[in-house]
C-alpha positions as CSV (number, residue, x, y, z in Angstrom):
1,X,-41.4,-29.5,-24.9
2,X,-42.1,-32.6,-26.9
3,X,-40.0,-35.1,-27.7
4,X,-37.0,-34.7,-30.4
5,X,-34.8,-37.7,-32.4
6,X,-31.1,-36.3,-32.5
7,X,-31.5,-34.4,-35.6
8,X,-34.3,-32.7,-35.0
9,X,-32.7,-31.8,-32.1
10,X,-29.9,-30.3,-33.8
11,X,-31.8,-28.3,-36.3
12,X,-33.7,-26.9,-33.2
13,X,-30.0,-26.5,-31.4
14,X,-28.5,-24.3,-34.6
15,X,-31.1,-21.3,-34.8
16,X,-30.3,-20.4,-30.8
17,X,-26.5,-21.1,-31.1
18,X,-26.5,-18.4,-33.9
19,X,-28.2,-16.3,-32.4
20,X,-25.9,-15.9,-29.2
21,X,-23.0,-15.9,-31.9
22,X,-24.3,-12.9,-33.2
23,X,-25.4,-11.2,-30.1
24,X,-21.6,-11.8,-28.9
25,X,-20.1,-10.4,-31.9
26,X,-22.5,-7.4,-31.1
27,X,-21.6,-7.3,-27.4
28,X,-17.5,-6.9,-28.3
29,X,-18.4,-4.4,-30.8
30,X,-20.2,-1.9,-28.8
31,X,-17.8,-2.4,-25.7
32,X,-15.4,-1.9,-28.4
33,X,-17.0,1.0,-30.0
34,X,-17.3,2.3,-26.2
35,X,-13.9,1.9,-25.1
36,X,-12.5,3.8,-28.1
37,X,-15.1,6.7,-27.5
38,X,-14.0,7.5,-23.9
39,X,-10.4,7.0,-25.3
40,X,-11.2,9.6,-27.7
41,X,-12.8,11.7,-25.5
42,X,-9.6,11.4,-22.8
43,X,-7.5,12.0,-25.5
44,X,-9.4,15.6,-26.4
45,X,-9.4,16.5,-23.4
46,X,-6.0,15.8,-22.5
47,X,-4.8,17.9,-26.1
48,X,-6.9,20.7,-24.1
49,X,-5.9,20.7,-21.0
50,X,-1.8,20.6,-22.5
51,X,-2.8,23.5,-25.0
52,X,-4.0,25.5,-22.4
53,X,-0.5,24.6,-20.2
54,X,1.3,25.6,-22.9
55,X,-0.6,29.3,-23.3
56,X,-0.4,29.8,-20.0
57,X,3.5,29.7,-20.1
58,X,4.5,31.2,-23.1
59,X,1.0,33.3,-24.3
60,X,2.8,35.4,-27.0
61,X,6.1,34.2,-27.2
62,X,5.7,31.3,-29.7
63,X,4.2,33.8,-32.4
64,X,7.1,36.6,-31.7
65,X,9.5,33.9,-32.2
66,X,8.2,32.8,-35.7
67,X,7.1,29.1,-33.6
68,X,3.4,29.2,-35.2
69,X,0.7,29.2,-32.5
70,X,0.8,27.7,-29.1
71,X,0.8,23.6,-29.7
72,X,2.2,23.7,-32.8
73,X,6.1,25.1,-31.5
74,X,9.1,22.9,-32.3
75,X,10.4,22.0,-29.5
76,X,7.3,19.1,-29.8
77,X,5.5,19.3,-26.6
78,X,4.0,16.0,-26.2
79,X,0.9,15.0,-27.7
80,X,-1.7,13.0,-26.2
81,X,-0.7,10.2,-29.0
82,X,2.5,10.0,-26.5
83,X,0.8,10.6,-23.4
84,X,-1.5,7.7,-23.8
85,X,-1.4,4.2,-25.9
86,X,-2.7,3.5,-29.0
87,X,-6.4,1.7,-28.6
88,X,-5.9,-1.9,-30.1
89,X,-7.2,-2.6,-33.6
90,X,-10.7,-4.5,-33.6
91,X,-9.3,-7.9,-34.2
92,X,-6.8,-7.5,-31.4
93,X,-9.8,-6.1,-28.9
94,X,-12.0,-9.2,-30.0
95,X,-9.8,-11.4,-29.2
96,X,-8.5,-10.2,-26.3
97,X,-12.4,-10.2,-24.8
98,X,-13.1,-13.0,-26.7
99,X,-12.7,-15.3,-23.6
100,X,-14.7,-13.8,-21.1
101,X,-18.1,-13.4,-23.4
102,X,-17.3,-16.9,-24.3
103,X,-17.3,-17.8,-20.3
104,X,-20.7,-16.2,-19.9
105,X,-22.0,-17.9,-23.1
106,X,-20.8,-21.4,-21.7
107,X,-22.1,-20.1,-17.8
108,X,-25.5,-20.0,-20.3
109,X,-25.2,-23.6,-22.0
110,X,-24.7,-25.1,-18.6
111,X,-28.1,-23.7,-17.4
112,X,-29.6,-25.0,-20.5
113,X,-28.0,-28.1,-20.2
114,X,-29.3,-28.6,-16.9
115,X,-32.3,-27.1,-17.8
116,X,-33.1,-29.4,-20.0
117,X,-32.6,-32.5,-18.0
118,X,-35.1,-31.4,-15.9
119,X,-37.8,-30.5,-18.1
120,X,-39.6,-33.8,-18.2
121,X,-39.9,-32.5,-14.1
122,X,-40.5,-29.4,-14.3
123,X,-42.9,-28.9,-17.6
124,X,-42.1,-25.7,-18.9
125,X,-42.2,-24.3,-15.8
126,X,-39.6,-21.7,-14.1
127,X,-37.9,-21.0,-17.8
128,X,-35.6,-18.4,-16.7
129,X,-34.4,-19.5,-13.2
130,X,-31.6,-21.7,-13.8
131,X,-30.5,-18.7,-16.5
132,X,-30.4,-16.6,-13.4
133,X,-28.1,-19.1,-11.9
134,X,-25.8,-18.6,-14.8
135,X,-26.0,-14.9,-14.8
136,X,-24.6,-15.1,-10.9
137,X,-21.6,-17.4,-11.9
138,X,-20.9,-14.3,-14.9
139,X,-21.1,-11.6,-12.1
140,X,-18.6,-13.5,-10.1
141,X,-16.2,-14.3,-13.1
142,X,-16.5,-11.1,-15.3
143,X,-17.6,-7.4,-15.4
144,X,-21.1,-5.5,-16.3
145,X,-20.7,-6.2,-20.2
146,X,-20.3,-9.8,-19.9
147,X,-23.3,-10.0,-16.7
148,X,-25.9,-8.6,-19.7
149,X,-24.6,-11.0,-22.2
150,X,-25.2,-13.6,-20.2
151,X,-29.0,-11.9,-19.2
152,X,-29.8,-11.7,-23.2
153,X,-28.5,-15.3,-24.2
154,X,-30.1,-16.9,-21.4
155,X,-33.6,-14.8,-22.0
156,X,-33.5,-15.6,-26.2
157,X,-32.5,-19.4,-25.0
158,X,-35.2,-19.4,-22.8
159,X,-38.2,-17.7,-25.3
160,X,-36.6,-20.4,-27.7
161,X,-36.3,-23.7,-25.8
162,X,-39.4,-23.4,-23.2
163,X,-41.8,-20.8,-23.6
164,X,-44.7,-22.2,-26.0
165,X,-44.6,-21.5,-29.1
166,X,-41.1,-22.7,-29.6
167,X,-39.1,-20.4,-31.4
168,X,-38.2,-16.6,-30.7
169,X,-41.3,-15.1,-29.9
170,X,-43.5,-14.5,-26.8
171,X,-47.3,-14.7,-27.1
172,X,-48.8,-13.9,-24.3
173,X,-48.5,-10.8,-21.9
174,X,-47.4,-13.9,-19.0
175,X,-44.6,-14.5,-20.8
176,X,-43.6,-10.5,-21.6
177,X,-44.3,-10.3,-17.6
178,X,-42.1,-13.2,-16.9
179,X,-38.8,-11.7,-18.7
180,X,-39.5,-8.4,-17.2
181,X,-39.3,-9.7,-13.7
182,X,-36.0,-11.8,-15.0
183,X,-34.0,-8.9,-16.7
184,X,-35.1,-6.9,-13.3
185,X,-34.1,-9.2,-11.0
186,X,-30.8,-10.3,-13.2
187,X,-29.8,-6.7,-13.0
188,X,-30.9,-6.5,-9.0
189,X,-28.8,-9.1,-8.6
190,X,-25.6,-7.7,-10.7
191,X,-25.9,-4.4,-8.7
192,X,-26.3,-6.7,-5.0
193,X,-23.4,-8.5,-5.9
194,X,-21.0,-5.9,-7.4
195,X,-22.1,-3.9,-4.1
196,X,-21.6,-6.3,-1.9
197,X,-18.0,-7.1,-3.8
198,X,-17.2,-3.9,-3.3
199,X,-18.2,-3.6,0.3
200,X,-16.0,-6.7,0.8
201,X,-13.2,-5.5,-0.8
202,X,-13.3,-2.1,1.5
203,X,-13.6,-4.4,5.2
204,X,-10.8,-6.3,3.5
205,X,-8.9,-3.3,3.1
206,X,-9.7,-2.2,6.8
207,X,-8.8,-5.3,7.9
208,X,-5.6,-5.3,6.0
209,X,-4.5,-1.8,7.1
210,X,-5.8,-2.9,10.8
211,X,-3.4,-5.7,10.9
212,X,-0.4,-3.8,9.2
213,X,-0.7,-1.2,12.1
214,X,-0.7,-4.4,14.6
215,X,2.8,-5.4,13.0
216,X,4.1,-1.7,13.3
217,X,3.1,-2.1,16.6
218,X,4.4,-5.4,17.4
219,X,7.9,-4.0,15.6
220,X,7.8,-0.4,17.8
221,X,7.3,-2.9,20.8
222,X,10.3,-5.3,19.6
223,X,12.2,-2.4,19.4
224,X,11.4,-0.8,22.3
225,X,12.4,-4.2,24.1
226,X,15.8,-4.5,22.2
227,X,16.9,-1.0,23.5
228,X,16.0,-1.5,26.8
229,X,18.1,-5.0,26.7
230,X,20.7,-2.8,24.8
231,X,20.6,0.1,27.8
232,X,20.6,-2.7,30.3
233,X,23.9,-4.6,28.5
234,X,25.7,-1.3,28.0
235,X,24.9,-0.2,31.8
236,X,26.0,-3.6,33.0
237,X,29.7,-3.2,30.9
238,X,29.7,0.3,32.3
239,X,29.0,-1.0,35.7
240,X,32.0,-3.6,35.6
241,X,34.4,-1.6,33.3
242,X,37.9,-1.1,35.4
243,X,37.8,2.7,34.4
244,X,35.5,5.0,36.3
245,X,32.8,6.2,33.9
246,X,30.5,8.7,34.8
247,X,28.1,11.0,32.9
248,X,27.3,14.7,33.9
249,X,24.3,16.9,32.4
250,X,25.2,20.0,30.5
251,X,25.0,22.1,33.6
252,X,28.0,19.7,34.8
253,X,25.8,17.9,37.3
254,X,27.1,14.3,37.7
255,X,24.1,11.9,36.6
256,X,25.6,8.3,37.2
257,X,28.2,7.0,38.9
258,X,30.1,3.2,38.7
259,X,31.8,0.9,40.5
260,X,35.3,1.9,39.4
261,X,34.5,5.2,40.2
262,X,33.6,4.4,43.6
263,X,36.8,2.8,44.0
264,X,39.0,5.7,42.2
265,X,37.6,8.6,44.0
266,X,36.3,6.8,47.1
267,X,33.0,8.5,47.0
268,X,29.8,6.2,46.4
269,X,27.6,6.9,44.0
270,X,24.4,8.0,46.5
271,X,27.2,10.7,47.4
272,X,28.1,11.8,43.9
273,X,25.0,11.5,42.2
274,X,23.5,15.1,41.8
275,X,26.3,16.8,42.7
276,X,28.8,19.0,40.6
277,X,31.4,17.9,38.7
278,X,33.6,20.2,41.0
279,X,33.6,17.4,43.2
280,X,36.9,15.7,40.9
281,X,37.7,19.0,39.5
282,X,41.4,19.0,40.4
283,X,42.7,21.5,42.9
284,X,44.9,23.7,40.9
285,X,42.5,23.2,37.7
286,X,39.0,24.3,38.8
287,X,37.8,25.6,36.1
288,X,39.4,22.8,33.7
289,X,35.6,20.5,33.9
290,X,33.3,23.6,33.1
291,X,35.7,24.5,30.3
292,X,35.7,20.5,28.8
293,X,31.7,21.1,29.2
294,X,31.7,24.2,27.2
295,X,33.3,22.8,24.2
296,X,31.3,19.9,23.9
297,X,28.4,22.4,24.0
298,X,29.8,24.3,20.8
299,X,30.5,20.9,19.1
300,X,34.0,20.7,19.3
301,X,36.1,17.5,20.3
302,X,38.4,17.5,23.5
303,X,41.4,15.8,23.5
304,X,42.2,13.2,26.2
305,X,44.2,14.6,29.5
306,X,46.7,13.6,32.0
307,X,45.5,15.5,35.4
308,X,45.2,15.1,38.9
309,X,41.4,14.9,40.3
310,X,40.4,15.6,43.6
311,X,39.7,12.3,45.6
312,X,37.3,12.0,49.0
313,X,39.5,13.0,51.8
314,X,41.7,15.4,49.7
315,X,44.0,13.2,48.4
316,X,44.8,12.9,44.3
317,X,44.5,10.6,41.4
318,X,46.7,10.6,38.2
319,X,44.3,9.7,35.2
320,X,44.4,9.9,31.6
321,X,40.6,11.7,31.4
322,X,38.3,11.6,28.6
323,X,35.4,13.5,27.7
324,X,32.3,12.8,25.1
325,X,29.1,13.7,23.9
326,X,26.2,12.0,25.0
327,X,23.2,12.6,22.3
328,X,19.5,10.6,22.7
329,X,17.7,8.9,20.2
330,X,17.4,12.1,18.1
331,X,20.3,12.9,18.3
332,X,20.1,16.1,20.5
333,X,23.3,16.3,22.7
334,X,22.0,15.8,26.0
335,X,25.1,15.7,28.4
336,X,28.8,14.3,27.9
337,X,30.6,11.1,29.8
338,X,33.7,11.1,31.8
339,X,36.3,8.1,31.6
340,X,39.1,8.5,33.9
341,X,41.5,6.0,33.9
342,X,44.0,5.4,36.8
343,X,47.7,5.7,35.7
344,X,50.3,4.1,37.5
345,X,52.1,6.5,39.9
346,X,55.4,7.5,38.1
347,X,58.8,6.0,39.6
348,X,60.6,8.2,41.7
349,X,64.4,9.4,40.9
350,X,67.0,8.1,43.1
């Protein structure tokens, strides 16, 4: 390109700048134009798919009720005006996209710019490459409508600024050759990257999911390690409590044992454990345990007792007695407790 003075430089600058002024305008307008078409489009079909709701319900009853046909009734079944939002005016739309055509268009003058400091290197060689470069930075930043203004401005820039003769035309079947292989591989390389993006985005979602499930796990397993500390706390208070606690299945078979109860019925719990709660039942009462047992089966409370229990050796204790349900983690009754607590032997009359 020969050498320009700085206003011949900026007559040559204008026709190009205009150009890519008008092919923006005519970008937003048919993305425009597009966007309100499938809007249009949902819109009908929505009316369609609501009219046919509508008939389906109530297929005579609007015209036997002097309603009109089906849509039109007055109780003013929504139409897709309310289901959806109103499409922006033009103005509103241009602006709002405004932005990202303009960041493709500057992506473009930053290829030219560099471009252009090369040229005294490269000598009209490679005109679209560094256009390519600035289609890549669109992909990355924007969407498909932006990627091919970016591939259009950068081709007319380049038919303009370095393919002889200057100005917007292509001579030679070289040059037509050469901006085939660059909208071809432009578009190659907006399909490669929006794959790839999209590829990403799905192994990021893996990975995502794939570490949430590592933090359920890690929160099960937390969990699982407070209850056990929690089982082995309660055990130990049950272990030292001063009253004798002992649990018994629903069949009344006696399932642990502690200390206290050791001490209060004098059998150990290697001789207790597995054995039937008949082994406390008191002498004159039985029956009394099996019939405590029955009515926590059917849900219903028990009231504490004073009795008498049978102790190793045949002697008695007096204990205020105390049964309860015992339910697991789903709360599934499972068996009942026993705390019998030693009372004092009463004073005898003189």
């Amino acid at each position: 390109m020969p050498a320009l003075n700085a206003m011949s430089y900026g007559h040559l600058v204008w026709p190009p700048a205009l150009a890519a002024g008008v092919i923006l305008a005519a970008f937003i307008s048919g993305q425009y134009w597009w966007e309100r078409r499938k809007r249009r489009r949902f819109r009908q079909a929505l009316e369609g798919n609501q009219s046919q709701s509508r008939s389906e319900r109530l297929p005579d009853a609007a015209s036997v009720a002097g309603y009109g046909p089906p849509g039109s009734g007055r109780h003013g079944v929504g139409t897709p005006q309310d289901e959806t939002e109103a499409f922006p005016s033009f103005a509103d739309y241009f602006l709002d996209h405004l932005g990202h055509y303009a960041l493709a268009v500057c992506f473009v003058g930053v290829a030219l710019l560099v471009r252009l400091l090369l040229e005294p290197a490269l000598r009209d060689h490679v005109p679209y490459g560094f256009f390519l470069l600035a289609v890549i930075a669109t992909v990355l930043a924007t969407d498909i409508w932006e990627t091919c203004l970016a591939l259009v401005v950068g081709f007319v820039t380049a038919a303009y600024f370095f393919i002889e003769p200057i100005g917007f035309s292509i001579s030679s079947p070289d040059g037509w050759w050469g901006a085939g292989i660059y909208f071809v591989t432009g578009l190659g390389i907006f399909w490669f990257m929006k794959s790839e993006h999209t590829a990403w985005l799905r192994a990021l979602d893996r990975d995502i999911a794939y570490f949430d499930r590592l933090k359920e796990l890690d929160q099960e397993r937390a969990a699982r390690r407070q209850a056990a500390t929690d089982r082995e706390i309660l055990a130990s208070i049950v272990e030292s409590a001063q009253d004798a606690v002992l649990s018994v299945t629903l069949q009344g078979r006696i399932t642990t044992w502690n200390a206290a109860a050791e001490k209060l019925f004098g059998h150990s719990a290697r001789e207790a454990i597995g054995q039937p709660l008949t082994l406390v039942s008191p002498p004159n009462h039985a029956a009394l345990p099996k019939g405590l047992l029955d009515q926590i089966n059917r849900g219903q409370r028990t009231e504490p007792l004073q009795v008498a229990l049978c102790c190793k050796g045949g002697s008695t204790a007096e204990v205020s007695l105390t049964f309860s349900p015992v339910n697991n983690g789903a709360g599934r009754l499972i068996g009942a407790s026993m705390i019998a607590r030693s009372r004092p032997p009463k004073p005898s009359a003189d």
